[in-house]
N, C-alpha and C positions, 0 to 999 in steps of 0.2 A: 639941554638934557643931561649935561657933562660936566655941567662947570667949564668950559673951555673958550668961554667968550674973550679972555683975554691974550688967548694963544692963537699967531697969525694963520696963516690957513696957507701954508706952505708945510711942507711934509718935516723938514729939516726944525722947523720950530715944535711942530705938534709933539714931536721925537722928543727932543732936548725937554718940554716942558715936561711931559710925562717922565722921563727918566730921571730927571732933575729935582722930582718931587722930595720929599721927606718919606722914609722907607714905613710910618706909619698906614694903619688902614682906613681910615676915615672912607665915609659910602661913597662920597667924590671921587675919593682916588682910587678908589675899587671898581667903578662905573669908569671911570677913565680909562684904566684898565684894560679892562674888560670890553670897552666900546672900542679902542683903538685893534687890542685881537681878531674884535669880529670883524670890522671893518677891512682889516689886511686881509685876513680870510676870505673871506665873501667878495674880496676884488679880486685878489691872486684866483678863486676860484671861478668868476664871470669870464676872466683873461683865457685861462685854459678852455670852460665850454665852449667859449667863441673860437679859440687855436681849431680846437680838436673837432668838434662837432657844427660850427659854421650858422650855429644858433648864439639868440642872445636874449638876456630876460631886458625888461624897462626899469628903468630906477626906481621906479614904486614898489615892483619888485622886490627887489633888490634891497631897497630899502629898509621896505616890511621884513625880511631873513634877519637882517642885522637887528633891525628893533627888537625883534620877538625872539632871537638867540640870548641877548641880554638880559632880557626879562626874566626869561627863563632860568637864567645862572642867576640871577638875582633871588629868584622866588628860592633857589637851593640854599640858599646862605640863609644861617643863623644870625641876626640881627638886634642890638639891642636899642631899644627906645629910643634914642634921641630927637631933636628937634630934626636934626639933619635929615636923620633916618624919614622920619615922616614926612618933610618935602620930596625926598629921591622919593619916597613909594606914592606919596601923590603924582608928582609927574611921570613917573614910570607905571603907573596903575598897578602896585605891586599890595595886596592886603597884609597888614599884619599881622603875624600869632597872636599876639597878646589882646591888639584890640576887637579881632576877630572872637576871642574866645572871653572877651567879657560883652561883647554884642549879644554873643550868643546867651551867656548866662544871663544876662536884663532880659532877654527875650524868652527867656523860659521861665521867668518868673516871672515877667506880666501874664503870659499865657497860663500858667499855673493858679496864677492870681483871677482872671478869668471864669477859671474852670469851677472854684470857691462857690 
């Protein structure tokens, strides 16, 4: 979902590779980003309910908070065209403006067309 298939799955590597990156923003490394934030977030924050309150959510959970905090930053961002872009919003289910709003436009002009 991250592009991160080829960073070990130890904390010290996921770190180094993300910070290691090229200071450009390509949507990978925006998602990277951005996935590794929520992820620290949403665990430092499970850590604490559990301290303090003696409760805990399940990983589906937990899960579903991280995926849909991302998407949501996602959907905030201004984005242009790419191929890239279009793979991240297909696997992220993210729509886009532009193709959104020429969907719309062929759709109001078959229906238009229609109405004739």
């Amino acid at each position: 979902m991250a592009k991160l298939e080829m960073v070990g799955h130890e904390w010290a590597s996921v770190i180094s590779s993300i910070v290691n990156k090229s200071a450009n923003n390509t949507i990978w490394i925006v998602i990277q980003r951005l996935s590794f934030g929520a992820i620290v977030y949403f665990i430092w924050q499970e850590r604490n309910i559990r301290r303090r309150q003696q409760c805990s959510r399940s990983e589906e959970v937990l899960f579903n908070c991280i995926v849909s905090t991302i998407r949501f930053k996602l959907l905030g961002l201004s984005l242009k065209s790419t191929n890239d872009v279009v793979k991240a919003a297909e696997i992220w289910s993210i729509p886009l403006r532009s193709n959104d709003y020429y969907k719309r436009m062929v759709d109001e002009l078959v229906s238009d067309g229609n109405n004739l």
